[in-house]
Residue frames relative to the residue before (quaternion, step in Angstrom):
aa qw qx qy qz dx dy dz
X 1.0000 0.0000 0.0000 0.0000 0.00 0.00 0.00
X 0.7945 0.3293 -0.3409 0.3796 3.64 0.86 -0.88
X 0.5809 0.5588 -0.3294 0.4917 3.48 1.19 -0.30
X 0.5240 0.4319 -0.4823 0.5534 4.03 1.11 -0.18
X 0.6828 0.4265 -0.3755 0.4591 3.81 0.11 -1.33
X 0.5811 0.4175 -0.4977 0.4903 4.04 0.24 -0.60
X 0.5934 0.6718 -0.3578 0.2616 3.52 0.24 -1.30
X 0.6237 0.6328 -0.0377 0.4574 3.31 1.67 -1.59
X 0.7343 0.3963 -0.2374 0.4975 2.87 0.55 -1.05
X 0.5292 0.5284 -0.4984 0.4387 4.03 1.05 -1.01
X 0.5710 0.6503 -0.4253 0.2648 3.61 0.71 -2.14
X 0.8935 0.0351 -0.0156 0.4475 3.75 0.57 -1.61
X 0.3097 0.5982 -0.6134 0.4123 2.55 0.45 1.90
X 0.6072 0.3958 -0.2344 0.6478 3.23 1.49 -0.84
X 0.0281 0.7660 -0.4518 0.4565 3.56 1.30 0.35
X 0.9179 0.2276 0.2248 0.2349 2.38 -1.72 -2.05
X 0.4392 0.5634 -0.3758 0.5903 3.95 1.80 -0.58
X 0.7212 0.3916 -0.2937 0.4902 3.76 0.33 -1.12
X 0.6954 0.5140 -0.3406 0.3691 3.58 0.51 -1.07
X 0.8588 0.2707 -0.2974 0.3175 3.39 1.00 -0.60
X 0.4211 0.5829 -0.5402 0.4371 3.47 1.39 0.86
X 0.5722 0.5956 -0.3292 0.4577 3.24 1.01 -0.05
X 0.2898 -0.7343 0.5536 0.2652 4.14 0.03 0.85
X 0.7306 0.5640 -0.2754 0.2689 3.25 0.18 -1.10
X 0.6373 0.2584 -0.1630 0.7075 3.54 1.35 -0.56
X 0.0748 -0.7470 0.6599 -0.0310 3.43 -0.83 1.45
X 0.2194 -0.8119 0.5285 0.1160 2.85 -1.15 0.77
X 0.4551 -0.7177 0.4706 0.2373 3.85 -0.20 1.34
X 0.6169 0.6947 -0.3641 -0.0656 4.15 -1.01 0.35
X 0.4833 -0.7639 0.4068 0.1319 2.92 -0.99 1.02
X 0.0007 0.8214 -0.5697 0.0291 3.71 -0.42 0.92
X 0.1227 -0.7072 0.6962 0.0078 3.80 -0.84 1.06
X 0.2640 0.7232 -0.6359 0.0539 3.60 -1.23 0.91
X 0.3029 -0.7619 0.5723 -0.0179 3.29 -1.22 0.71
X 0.2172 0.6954 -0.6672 0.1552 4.10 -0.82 0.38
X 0.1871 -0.7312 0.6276 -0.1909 2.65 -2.06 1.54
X 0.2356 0.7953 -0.5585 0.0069 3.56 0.15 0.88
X 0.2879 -0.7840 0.5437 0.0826 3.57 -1.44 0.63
X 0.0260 -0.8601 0.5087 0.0277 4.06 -0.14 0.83
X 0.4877 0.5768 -0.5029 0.4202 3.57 -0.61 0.28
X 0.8533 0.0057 0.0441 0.5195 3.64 -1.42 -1.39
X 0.8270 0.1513 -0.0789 0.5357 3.49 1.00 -0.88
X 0.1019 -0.7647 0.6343 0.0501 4.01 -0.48 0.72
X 0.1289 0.7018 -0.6588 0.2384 3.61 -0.59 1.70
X 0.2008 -0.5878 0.7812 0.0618 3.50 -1.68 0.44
X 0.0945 0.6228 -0.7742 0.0624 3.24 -1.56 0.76
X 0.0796 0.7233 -0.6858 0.0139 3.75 -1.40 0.81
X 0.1256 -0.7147 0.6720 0.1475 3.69 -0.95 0.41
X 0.1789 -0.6638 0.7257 -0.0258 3.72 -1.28 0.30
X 0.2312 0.6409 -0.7120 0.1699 3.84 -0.74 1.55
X 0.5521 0.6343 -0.5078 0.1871 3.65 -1.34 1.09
X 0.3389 -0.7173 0.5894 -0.1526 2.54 -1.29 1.65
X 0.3259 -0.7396 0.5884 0.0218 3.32 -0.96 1.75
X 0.1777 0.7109 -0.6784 -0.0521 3.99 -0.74 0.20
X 0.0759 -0.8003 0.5941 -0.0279 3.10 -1.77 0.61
X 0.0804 -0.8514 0.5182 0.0060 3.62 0.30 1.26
X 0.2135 0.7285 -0.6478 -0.0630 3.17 -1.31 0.59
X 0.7595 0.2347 -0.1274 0.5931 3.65 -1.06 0.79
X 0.7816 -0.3020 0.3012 0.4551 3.51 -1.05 -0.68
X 0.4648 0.7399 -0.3478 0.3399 3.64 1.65 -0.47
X 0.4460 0.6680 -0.5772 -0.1473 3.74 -0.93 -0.92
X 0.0241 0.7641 -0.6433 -0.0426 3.40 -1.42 0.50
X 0.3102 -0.8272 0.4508 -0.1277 3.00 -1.84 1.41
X 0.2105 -0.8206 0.5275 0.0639 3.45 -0.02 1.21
X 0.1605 0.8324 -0.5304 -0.0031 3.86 -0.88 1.08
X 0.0255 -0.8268 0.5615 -0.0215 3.54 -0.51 0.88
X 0.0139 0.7792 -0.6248 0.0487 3.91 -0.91 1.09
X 0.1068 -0.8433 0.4969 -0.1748 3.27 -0.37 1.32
X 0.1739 0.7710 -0.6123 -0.0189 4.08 -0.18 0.68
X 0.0352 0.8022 -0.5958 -0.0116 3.72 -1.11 0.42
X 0.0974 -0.7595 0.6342 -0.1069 3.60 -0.62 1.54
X 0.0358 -0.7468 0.6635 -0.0268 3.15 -1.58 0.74
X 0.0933 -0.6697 0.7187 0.1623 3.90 -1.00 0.46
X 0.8851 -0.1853 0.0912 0.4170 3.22 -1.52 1.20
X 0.8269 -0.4573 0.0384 0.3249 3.23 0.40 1.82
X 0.5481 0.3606 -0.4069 0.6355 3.61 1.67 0.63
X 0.4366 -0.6635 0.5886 0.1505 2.42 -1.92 1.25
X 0.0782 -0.7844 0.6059 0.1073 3.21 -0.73 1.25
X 0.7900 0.0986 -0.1944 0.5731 4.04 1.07 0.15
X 0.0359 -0.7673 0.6218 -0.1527 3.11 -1.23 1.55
X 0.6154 0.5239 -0.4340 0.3981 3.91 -0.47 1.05
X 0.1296 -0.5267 0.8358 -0.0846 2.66 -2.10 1.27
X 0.1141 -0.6318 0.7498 0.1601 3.04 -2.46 -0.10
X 0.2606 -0.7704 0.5715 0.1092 3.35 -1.06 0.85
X 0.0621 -0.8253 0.5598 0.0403 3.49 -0.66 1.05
X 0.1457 -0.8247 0.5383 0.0942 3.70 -1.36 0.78
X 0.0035 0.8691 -0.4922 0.0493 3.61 0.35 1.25
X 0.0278 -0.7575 0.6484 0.0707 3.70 -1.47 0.96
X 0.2424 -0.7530 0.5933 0.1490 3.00 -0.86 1.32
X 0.1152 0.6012 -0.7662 -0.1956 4.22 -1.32 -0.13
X 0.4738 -0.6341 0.5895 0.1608 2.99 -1.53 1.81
X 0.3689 -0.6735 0.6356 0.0798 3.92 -1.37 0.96
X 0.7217 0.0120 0.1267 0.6804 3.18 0.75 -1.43
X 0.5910 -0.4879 0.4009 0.5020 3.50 -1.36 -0.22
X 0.7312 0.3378 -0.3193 0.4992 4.17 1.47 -0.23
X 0.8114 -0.0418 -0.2529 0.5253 3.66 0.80 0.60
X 0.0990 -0.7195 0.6870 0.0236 2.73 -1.94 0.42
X 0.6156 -0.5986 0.4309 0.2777 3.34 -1.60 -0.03
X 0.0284 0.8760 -0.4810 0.0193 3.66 -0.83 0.97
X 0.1180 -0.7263 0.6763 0.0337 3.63 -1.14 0.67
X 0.0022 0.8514 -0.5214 0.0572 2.91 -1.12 1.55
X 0.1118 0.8458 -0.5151 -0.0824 3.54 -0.37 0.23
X 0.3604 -0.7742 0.5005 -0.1421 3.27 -1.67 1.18
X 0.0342 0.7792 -0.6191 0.0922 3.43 -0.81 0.70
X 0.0915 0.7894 -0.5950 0.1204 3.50 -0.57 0.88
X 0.2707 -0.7521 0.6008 -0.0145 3.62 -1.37 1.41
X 0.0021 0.7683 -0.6206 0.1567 3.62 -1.17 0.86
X 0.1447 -0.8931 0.4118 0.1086 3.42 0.07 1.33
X 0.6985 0.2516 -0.3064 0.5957 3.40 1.09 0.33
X 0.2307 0.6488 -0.6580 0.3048 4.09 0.67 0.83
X 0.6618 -0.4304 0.5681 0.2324 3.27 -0.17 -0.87
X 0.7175 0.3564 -0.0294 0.5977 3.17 2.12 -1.16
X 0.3325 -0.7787 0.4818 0.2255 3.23 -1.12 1.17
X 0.7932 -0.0420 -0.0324 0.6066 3.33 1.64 -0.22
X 0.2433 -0.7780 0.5633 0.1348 3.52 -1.21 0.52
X 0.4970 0.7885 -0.3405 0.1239 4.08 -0.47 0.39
X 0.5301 -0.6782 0.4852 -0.1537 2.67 -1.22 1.81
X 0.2742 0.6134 -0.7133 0.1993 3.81 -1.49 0.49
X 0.5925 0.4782 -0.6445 0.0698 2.95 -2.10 0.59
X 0.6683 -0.6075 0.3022 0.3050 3.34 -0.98 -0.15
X 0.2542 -0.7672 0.5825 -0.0865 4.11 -1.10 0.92
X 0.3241 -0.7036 0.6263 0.0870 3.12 -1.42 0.19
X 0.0010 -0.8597 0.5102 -0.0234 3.30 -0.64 1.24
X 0.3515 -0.7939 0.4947 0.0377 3.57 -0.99 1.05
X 0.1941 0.7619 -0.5838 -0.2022 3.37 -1.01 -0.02
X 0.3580 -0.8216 0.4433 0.0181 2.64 -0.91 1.67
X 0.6897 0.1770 -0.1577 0.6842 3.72 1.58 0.24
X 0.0654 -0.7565 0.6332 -0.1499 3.57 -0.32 1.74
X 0.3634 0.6984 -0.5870 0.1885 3.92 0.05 0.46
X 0.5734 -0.5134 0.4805 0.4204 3.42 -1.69 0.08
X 0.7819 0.1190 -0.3316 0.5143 4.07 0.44 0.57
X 0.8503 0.2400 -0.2032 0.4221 3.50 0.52 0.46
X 0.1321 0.7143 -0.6869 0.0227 3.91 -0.62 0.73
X 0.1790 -0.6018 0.7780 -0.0219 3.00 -2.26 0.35
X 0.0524 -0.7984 0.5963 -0.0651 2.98 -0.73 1.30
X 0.1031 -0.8265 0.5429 0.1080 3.86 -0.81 1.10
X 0.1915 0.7597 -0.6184 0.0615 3.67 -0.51 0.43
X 0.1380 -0.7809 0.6077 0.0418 3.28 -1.68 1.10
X 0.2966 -0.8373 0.4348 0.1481 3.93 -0.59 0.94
X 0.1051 -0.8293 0.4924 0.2425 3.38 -0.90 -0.14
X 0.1269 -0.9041 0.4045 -0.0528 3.77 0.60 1.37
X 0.2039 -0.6663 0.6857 0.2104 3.17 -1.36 0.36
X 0.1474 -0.8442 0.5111 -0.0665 3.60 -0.81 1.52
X 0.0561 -0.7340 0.6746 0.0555 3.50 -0.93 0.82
X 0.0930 -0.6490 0.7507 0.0814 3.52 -1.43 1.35
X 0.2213 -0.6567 0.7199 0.0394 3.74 -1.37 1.08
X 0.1683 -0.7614 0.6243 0.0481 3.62 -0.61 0.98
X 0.6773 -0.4190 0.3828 0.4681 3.46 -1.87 0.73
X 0.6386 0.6495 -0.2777 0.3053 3.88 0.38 -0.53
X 0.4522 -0.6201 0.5418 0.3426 3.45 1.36 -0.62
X 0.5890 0.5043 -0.4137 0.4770 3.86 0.80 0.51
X 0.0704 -0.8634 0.4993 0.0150 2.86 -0.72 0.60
X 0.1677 -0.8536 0.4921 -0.0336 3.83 -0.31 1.18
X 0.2082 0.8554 -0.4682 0.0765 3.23 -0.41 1.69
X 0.4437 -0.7690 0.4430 -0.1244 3.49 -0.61 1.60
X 0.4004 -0.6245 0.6533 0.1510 3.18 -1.74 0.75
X 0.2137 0.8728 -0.4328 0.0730 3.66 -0.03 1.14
X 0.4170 -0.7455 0.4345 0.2856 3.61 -0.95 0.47
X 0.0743 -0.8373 0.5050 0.1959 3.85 -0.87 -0.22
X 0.0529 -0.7341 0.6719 0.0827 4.09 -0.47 0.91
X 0.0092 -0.7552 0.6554 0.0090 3.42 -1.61 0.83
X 0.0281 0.7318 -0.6802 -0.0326 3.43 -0.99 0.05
X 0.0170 -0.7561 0.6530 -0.0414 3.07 -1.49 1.17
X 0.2341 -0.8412 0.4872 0.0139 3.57 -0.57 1.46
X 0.0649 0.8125 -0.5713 0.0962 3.72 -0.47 0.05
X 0.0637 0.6669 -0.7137 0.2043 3.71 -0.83 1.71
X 0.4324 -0.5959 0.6763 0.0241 2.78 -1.58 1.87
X 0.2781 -0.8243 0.4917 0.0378 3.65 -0.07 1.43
X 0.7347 -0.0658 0.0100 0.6751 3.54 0.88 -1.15
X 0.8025 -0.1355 0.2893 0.5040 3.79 -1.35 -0.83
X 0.9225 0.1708 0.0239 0.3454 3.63 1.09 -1.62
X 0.4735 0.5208 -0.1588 0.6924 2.92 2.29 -0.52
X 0.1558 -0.8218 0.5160 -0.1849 3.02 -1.12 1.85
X 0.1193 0.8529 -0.5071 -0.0345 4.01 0.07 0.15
X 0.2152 -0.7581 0.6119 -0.0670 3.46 -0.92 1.23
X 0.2934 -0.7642 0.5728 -0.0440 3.30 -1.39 0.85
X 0.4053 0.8180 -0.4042 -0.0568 3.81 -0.43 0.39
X 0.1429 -0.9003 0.4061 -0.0638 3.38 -0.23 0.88
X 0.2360 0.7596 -0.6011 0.0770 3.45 -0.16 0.97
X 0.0107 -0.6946 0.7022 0.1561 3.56 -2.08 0.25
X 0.4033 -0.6122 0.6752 -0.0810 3.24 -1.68 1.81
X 0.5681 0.6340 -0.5030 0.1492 3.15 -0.99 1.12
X 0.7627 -0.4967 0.2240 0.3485 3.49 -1.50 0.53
X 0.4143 -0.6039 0.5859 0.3469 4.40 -0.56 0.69
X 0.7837 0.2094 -0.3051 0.4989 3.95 0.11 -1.04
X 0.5952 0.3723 -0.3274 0.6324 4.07 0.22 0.19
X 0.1051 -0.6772 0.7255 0.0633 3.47 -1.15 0.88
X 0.6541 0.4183 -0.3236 0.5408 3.78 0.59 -0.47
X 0.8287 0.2791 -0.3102 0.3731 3.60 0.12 0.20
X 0.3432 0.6434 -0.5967 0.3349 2.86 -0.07 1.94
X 0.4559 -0.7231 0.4654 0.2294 3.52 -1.62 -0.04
X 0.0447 0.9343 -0.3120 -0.1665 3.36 -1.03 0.01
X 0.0630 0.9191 -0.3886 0.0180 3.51 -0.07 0.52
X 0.1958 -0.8298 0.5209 -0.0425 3.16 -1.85 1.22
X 0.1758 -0.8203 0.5433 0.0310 3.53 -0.87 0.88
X 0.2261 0.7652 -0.6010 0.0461 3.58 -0.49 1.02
X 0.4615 -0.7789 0.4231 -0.0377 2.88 -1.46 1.76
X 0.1556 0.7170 -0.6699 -0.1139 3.72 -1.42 -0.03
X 0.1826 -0.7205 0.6629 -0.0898 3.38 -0.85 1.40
X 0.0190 0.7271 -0.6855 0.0336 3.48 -1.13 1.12
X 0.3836 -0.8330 0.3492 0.1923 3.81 -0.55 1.25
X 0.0593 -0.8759 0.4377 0.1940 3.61 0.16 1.01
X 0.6878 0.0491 -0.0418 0.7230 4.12 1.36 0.30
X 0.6993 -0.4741 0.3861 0.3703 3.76 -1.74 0.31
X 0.7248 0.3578 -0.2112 0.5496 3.44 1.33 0.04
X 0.7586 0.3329 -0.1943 0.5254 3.74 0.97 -0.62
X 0.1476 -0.7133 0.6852 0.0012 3.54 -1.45 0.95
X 0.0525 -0.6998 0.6603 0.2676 3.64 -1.21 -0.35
X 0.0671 -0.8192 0.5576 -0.1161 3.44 -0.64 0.77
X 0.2287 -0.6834 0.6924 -0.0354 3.16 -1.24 0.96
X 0.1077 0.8252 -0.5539 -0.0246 3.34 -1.30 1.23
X 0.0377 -0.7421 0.6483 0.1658 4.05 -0.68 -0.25
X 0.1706 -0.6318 0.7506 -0.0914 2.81 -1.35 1.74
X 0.0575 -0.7850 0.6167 0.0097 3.17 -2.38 0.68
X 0.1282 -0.8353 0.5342 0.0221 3.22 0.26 0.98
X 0.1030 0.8029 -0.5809 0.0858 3.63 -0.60 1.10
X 0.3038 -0.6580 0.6890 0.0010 3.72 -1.35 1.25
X 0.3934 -0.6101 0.6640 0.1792 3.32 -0.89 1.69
X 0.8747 0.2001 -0.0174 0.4411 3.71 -0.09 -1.09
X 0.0257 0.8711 -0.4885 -0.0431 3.57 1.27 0.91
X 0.4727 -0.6260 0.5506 0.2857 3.81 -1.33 0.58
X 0.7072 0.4345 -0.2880 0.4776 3.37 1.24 -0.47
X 0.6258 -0.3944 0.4216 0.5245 3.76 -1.19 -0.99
X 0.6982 0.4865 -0.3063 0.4267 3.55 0.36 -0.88
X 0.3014 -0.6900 0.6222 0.2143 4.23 -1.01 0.42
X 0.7591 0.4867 -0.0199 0.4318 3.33 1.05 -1.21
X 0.2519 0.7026 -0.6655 0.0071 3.57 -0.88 0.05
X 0.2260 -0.7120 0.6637 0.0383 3.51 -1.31 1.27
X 0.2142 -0.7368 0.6389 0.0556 2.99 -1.43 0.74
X 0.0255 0.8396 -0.5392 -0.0616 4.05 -0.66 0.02
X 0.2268 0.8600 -0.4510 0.0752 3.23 0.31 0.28
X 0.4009 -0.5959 0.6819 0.1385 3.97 -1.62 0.59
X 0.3033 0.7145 -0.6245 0.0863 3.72 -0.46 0.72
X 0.4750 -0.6068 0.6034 0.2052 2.91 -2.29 0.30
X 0.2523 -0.6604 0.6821 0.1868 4.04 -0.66 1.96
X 0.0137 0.4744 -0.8553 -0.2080 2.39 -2.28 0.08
X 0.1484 -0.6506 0.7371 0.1066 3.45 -2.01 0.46
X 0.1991 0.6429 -0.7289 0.1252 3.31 -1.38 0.96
């Protein structure tokens, strides 16, 4: 399973290389990253990595996402993890359509050696306006969690998201995202996680943006339930 879903992710990457020597098929993305290092009394690195490629054609679109933070104090890594996600949408109407997504997400101190996910859903949008949308979509997945132990727990599971987004002024943006993953026979073992944004446009390509993320594990493998994230980055869109 984790070597088929990597496998994916190379496939559309090399994807999206072809698509974009091609003019005619543009591909839309948006990448936010931040880094902080500190020498003297204390000697740390922090870097974060958010971006997400989409490309629609016809009735089609598909979307590559990958979020990734890694910190270290004086040359140990004390935080290591991302998840990569591969999502096809076919558009029914212009407010819903059909999607299939699959996922795979790493966390070197969760408790987990791997997390991953895939089947197919149905997304809506249930607010389409020129300053505000809302998209709803629910999945039905078949999920395998592999733990630091060498066990490996795989599951009928479901996924609900929602992703909001209000154009506040001309340059000041605020975003919303909110999804929960989890198992149909096991009601306590599931996950959740949110991202709320403020983007302020500094050119047709640059933003500055501030975000706070939380990734939380009803039934964590580790000690912690929670992980927060804050972060100051520099967008780009093209």
């Amino acid at each position: 399973m984790r070597k088929i879903l990597l496998s994916s992710v190379v496939v559309s990457a090399l994807s999206l290389s072809v698509y974009a020597a091609d003019k005619t098929k543009e591909i839309v993305t948006h990448t936010e990253m931040g880094y902080i290092q500190t020498n003297g009394n204390t000697k740390t690195k922090t870097f974060n990595l958010d971006t997400k490629a989409e490309r629609a054609w016809n009735k089609h679109v598909g979307t590559f996402t990958f979020d990734g933070q890694y910190s270290s104090d004086t040359g140990v890594t004390i935080k290591k993890k991302y998840f990569l996600e591969l999502e096809y949408n076919y558009d029914f109407t212009d407010r819903l359509a059909f999607s299939y997504l699959a996922g795979y997400k790493y966390d070197a101190f969760s408790g987990f050696d791997y997390q991953a996910y895939t089947g197919p859903g149905i997304k809506y949008a249930a607010i389409k306006q020129s300053t505000q949308n809302l998209s709803l979509e629910a999945s039905a997945l078949y999920s395998q969690d592999k733990y630091d132990t060498g066990v490996t727990n795989d599951y009928a599971a479901y996924r609900l998201k929602g992703d909001y987004s209000l154009q506040i002024t001309q340059t000041l943006k605020f975003t919303q995202e909110v999804s929960v993953r989890g198992s149909f026979e096991e009601s306590d073992n599931y996950f959740a996680f949110s991202k709320t944004a403020f983007t302020s446009k500094i050119s047709d390509i640059f933003s500055a943006g501030i975000s706070y993320k939380l990734d939380y594990a009803n039934r964590p493998a580790a000690t912690y339930k929670t992980d927060e994230t804050l972060t100051f980055n520099l967008i780009m869109d093209y």
